[in-house]
C-alpha positions as CSV (number, residue, x, y, z in Angstrom):
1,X,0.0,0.0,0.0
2,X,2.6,2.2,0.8
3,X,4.2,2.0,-2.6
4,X,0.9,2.0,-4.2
5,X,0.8,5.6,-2.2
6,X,3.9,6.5,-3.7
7,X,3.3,5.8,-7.6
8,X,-0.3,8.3,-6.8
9,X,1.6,11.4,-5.7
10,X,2.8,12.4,-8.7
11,X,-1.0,12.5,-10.5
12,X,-2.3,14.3,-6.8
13,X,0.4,17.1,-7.3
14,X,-0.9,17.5,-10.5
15,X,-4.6,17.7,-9.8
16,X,-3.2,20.5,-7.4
17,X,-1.6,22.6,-9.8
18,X,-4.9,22.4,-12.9
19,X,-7.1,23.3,-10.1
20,X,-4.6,26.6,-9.3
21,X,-4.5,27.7,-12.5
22,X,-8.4,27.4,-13.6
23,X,-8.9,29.6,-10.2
24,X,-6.0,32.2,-11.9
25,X,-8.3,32.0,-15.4
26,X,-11.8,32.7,-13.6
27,X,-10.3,35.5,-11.5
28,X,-8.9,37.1,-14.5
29,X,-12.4,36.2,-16.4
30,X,-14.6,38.6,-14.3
31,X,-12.2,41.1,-14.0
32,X,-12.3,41.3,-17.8
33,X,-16.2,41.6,-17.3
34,X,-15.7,44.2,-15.3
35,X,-13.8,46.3,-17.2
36,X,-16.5,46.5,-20.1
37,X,-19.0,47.1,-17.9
38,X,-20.5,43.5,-17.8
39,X,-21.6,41.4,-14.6
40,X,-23.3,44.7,-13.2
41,X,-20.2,46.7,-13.2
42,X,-20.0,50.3,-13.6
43,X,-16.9,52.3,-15.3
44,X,-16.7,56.3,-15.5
45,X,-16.7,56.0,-19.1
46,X,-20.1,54.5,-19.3
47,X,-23.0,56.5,-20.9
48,X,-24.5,58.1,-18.5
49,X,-28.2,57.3,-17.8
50,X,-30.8,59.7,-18.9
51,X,-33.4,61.3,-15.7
52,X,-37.0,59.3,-16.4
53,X,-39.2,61.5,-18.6
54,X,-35.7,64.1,-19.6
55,X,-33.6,63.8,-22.4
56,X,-29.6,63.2,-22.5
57,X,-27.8,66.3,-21.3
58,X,-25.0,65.2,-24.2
59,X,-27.7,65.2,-27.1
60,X,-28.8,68.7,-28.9
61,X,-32.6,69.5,-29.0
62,X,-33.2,69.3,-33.0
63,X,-34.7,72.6,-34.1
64,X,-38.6,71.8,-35.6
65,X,-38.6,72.2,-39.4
66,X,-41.5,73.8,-39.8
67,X,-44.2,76.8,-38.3
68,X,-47.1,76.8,-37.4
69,X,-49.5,79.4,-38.8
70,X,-52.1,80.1,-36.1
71,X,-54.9,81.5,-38.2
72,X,-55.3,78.3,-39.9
73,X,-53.5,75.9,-37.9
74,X,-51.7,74.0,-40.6
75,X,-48.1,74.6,-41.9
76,X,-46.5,78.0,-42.6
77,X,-45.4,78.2,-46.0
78,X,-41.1,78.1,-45.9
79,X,-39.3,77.0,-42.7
80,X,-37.4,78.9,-39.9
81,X,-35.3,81.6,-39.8
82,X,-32.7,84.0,-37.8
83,X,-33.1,86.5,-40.7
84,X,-35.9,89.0,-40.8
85,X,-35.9,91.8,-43.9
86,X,-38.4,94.7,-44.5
87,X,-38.8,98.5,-44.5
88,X,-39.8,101.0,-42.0
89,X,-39.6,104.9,-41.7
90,X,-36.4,106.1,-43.2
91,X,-33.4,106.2,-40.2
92,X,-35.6,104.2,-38.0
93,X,-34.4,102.2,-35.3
94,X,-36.1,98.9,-35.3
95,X,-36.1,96.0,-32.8
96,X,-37.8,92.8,-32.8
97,X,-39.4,91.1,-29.8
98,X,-41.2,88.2,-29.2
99,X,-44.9,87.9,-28.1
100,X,-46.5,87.2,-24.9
101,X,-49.5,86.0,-24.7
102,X,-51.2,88.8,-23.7
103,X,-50.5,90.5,-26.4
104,X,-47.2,92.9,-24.4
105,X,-43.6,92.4,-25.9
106,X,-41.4,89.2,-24.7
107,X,-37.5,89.7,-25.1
108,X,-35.7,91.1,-27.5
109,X,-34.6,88.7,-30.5
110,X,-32.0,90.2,-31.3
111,X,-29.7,93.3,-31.5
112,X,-31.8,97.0,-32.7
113,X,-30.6,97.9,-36.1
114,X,-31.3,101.1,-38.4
115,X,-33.0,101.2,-40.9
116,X,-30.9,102.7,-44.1
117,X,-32.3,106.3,-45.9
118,X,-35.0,104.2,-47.9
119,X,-36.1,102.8,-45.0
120,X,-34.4,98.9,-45.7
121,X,-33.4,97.1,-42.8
122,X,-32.2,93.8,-41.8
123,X,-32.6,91.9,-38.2
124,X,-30.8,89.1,-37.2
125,X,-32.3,87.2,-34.4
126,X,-30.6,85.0,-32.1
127,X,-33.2,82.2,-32.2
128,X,-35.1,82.0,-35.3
129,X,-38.6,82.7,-33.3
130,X,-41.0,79.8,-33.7
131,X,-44.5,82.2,-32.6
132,X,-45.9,86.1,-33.0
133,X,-43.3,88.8,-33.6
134,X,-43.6,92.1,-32.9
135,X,-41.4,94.9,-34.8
136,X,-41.0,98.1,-33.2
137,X,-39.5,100.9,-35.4
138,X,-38.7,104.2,-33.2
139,X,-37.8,107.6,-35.0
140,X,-36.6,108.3,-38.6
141,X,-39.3,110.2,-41.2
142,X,-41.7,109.8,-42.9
143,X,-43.0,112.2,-45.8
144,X,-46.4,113.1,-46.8
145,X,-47.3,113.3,-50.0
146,X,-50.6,115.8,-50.0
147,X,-48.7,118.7,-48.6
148,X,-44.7,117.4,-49.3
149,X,-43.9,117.8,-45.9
150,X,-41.0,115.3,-44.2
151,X,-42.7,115.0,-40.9
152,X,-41.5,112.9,-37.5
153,X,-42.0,109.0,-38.2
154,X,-42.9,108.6,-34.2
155,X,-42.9,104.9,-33.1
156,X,-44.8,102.3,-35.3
157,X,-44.9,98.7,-34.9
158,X,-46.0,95.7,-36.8
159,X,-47.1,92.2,-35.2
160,X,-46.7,89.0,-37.4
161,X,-48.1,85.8,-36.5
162,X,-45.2,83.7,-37.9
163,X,-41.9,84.7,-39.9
164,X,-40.3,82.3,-42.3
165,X,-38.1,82.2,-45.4
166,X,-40.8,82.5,-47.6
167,X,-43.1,84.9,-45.2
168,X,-40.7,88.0,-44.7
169,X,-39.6,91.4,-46.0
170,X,-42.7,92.8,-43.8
171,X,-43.9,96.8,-43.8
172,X,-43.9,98.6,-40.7
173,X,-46.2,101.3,-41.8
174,X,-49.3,103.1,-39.8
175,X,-51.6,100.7,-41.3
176,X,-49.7,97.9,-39.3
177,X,-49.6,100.0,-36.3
178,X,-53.0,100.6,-36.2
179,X,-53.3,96.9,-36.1
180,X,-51.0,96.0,-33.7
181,X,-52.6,98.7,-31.5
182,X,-55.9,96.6,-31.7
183,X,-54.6,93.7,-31.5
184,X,-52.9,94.2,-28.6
185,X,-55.8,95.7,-26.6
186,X,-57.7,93.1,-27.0
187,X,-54.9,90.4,-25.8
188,X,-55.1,92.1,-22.5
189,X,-58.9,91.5,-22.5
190,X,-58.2,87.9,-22.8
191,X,-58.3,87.2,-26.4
192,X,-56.2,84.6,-28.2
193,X,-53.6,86.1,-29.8
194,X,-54.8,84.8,-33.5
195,X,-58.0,86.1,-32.8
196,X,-57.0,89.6,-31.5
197,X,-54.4,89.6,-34.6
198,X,-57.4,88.5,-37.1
199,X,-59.6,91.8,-35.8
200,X,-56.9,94.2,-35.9
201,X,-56.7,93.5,-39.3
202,X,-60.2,93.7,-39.9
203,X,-59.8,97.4,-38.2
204,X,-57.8,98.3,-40.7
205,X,-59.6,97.4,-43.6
206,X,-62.3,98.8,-42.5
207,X,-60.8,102.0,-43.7
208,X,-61.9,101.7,-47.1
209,X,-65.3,100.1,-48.4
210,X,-63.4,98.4,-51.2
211,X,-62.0,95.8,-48.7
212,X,-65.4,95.2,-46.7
213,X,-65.9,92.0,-48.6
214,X,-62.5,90.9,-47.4
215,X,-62.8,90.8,-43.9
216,X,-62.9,87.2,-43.7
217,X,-59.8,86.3,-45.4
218,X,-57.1,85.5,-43.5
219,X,-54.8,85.6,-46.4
220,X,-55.7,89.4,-46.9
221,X,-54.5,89.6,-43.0
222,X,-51.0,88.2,-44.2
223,X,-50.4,90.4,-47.3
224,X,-51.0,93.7,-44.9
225,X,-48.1,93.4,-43.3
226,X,-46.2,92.7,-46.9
227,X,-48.0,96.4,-47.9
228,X,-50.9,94.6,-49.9
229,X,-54.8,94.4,-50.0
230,X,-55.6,91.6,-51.7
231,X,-56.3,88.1,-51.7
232,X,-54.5,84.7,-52.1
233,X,-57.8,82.6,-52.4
234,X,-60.4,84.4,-55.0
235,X,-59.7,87.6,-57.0
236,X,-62.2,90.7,-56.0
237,X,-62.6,93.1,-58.7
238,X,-62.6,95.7,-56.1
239,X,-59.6,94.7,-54.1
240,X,-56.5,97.3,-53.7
241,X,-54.0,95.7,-54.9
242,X,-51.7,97.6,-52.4
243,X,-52.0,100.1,-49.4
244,X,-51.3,102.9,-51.1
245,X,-54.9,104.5,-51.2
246,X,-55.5,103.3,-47.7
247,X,-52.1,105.5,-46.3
248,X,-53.4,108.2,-49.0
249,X,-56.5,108.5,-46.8
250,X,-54.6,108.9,-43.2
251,X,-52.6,111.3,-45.0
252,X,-55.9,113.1,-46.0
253,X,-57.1,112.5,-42.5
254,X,-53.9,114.7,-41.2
255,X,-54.4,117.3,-43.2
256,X,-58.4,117.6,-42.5
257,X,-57.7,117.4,-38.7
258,X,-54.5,119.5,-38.5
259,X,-52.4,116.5,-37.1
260,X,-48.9,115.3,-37.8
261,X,-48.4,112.4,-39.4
262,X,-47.5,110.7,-36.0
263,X,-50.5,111.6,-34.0
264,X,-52.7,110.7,-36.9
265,X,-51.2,106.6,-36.0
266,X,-52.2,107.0,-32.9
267,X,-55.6,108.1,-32.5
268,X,-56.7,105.9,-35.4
269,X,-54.5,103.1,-33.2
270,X,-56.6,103.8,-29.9
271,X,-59.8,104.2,-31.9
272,X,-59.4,100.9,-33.5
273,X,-59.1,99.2,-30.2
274,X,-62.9,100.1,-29.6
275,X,-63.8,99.3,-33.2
276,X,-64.0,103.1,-33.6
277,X,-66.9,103.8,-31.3
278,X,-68.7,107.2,-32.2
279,X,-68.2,108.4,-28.5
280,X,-64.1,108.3,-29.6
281,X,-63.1,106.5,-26.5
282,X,-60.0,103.4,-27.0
283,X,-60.0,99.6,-25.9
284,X,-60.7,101.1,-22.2
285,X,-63.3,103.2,-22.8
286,X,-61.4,106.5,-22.0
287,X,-61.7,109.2,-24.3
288,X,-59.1,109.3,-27.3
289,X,-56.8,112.4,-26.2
290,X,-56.3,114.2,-30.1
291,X,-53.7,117.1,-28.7
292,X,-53.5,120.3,-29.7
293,X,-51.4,123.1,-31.5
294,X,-49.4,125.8,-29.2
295,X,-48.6,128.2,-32.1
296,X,-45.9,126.4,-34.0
297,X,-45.6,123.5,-31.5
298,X,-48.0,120.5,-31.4
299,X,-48.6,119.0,-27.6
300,X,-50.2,115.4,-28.4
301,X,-51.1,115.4,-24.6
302,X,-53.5,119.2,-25.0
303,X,-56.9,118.1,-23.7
304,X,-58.0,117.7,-27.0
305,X,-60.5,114.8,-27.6
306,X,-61.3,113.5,-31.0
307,X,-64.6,113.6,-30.1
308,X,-63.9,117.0,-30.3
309,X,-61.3,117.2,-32.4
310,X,-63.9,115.7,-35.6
311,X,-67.0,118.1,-34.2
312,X,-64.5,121.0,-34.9
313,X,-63.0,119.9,-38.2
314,X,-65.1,117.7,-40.1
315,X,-67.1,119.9,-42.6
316,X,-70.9,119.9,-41.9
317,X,-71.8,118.8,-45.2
318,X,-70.4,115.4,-43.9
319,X,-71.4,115.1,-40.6
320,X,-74.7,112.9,-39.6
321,X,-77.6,113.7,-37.8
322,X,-77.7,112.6,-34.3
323,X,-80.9,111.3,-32.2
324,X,-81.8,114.5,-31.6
325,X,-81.3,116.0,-34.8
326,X,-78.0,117.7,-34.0
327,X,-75.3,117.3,-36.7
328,X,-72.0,115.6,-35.5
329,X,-69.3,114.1,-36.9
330,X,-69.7,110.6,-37.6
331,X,-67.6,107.2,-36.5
332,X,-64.5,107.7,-38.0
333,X,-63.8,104.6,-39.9
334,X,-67.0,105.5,-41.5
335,X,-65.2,108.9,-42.3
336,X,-62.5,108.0,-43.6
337,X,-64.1,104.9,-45.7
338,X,-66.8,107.2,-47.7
339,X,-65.0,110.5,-48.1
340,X,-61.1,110.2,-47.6
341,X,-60.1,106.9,-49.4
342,X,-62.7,107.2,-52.5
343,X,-62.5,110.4,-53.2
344,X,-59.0,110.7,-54.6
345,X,-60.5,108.1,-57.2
346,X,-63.5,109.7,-58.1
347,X,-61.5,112.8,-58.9
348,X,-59.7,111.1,-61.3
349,X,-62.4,109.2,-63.0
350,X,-64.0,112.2,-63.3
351,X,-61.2,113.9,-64.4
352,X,-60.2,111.5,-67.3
353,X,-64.0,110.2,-67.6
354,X,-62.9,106.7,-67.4
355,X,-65.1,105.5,-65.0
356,X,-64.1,101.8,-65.0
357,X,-61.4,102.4,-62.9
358,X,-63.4,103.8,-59.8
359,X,-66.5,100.9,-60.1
360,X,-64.3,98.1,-60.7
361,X,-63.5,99.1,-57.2
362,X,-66.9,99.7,-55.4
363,X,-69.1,98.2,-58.1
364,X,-72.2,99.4,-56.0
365,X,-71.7,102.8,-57.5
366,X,-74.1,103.3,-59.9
367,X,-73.2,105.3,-63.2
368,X,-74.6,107.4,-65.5
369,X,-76.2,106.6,-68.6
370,X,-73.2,107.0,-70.3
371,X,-71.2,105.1,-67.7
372,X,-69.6,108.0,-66.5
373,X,-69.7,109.3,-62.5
374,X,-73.2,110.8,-62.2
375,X,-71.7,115.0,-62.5
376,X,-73.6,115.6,-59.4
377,X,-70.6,113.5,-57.6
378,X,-68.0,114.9,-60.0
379,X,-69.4,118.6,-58.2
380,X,-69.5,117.0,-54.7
381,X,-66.0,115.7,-54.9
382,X,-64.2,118.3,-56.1
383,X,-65.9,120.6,-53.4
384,X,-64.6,118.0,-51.0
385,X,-61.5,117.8,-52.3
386,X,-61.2,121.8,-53.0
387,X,-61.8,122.1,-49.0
388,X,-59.3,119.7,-48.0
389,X,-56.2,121.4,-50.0
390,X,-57.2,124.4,-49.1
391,X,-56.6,123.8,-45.3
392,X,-52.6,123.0,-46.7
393,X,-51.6,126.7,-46.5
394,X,-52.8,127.6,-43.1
395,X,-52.0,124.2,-41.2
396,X,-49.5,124.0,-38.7
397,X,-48.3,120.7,-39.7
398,X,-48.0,121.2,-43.3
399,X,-45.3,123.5,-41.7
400,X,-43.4,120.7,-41.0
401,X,-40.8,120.6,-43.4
């Protein structure tokens, strides 16, 4: 037995040293698992594990490809962009802000730039904004054609719904202030801002009877602010085709009521806000302060209303009988729709007796016989129109040179 003990040492020694080295193997085994993060592991230069319901700090945000347009609720036309382009009064400063949502300026989007002598300017945002903008151009000129005056631009803004690349190059003009003005009041009242937008617009084309039968189209809304009247979904034979007659009828209005250019935005601004009530009060119900001339200087804070103001200026022949009988002025959208807008138009039709031109436009005008403006309104107008440029030489803003 003893040598049978002996010839089996040599086969226990090596039992010994196989079961040495597969211990050496499966210690090295796991700590190769561990390295790569297996078995449970962890290694700092393992992912880190997004928070439930966040996103992973290491990943960018993509930027969305498209807009929404909030009027109809389906895609913007074009995509996003840093780059807004458009005009404004010549040597204007002009800043663009986003929009809260009741209806008051967010931050600014970028740095205030100038606009160049014909008004051309160029904003570059930091974000390219993804809601409402509001452009705000402060100072610079603006000159008015009935009298050739250059007169003080004042502040005038212009609130779009969306911008992209292929909605841009925007007008900041009085027609847009006037709407942004509206607009605005009613956001404060609660409004959503696509429906305060919508009847600001509407304010403004109330200023001319041609555009009543465009009130509803949203795509009308849209080409205001690129300086058009017109529509994208039917053709109106009596559509302007651009705002031109429209500011040719607030430049009327300034010359009628003896106001600069400036103060003529903002009392049609605060009128609009109350869908220009007859008792000339704004969006609060407080009475529209006109201003007033001090000899050569105009104070836009004179107690003044434009209640009074219109009772004062506006010639009798087209004022309105109250309940009482009384003549007064009458709403002044109305004014300006029937007398200051048209009449320019009539003038010339009568003028060249090509009549086509003016009831293309308001095709509820009947004509003569002959198809020419009945001479009865050829005699009316040019009274009108006599009376207006006559008030040119003795009004202290056609001074304003």
């Amino acid at each position: 037995m003893k040598g049978a003990s002996a010839e089996l040492a040599p086969l226990r020694n090596l039992r010994r040293i196989m079961n040495a080295r597969n211990k050496s193997l499966g210690i090295a085994f796991l700590a190769l698992l561990a390295g790569c993060g297996g078995g449970g592991g962890s290694s700092t230069s393992a992912t880190p594990t997004p928070p439930v319901g966040g996103t992973n700090p290491t990943q960018p945000v993509p930027t969305p490809t498209t807009i929404t347009n909030p009027l109809t609720g389906t895609a913007a036309p074009g995509s996003p962009t840093k780059v807004i382009h458009g005009t404004a009064a010549a040597g204007a400063t002009v800043t663009a802000y986003a929009v809260q949502a009741n209806g008051s300026s967010g931050a600014a989007l970028g740095a205030a730039v100038t606009a160049d002598k014909d008004g051309y300017f160029t904003v570059n945002t930091n974000e390219a904004p993804m809601g409402m903008i509001r452009l705000v151009a402060t100072g610079g000129t603006t000159v008015r054609a009935l009298d050739n005056t250059t007169q003080p631009a004042g502040t005038q803004q212009l609130v779009a719904p969306f911008v992209t690349t292929s909605y841009n190059n925007f007008k900041v003009s009085p027609l847009t202030d006037i709407a942004a003005s509206a607009m605005a009041s009613r956001a404060r009242k609660g409004e959503t801002l696509a429906n305060a937008f919508s009847a600001g617009a509407r304010n403004v084309l109330e200023l001319d009877s041609a555009n009543l039968s465009l009130l509803s189209d949203s795509t009308v809304y849209l080409n205001l602010l690129q300086g058009a009247v017109k529509s994208d979904v039917q053709y109106y034979d009596m559509q302007s085709l651009d705002a031109g007659q429209l500011l040719q009828g607030l430049e009327a209005l300034g010359v009628m009521f003896d106001l600069p250019a400036k103060d003529v935005t903002r009392v049609l601004g605060a009128s609009a806000q109350s869908d220009y009530a007859a008792t000339g009060v704004d969006g609060s119900g407080a009475p529209i302060v006109a201003g007033a001339w001090t000899a050569a200087t105009f104070d836009p804070a004179a107690p003044t209303t434009l209640k009074a103001l219109m009772d004062a200026k506006v010639p009798d022949s087209q004022k309105v009988a109250g309940s009482d009988g009384t003549l007064a002025a009458p709403r002044l959208n109305e004014y300006v729709r029937k007398y200051l807008v048209p009449d320019f138009l009539m003038e010339s039709a009568c003028f060249t007796g090509f009549a086509r031109d003016y009831t293309l436009r308001y095709p509820f005008y009947q004509a003569d016989s002959q198809g020419l403006i009945q001479a009865a309104d050829c005699a009316a107008v040019a009274q009108r129109l006599a009376e207006l440029r006559s008030r040119i030489s003795t009004n202290n803003s056609s001074k304003l040179k």
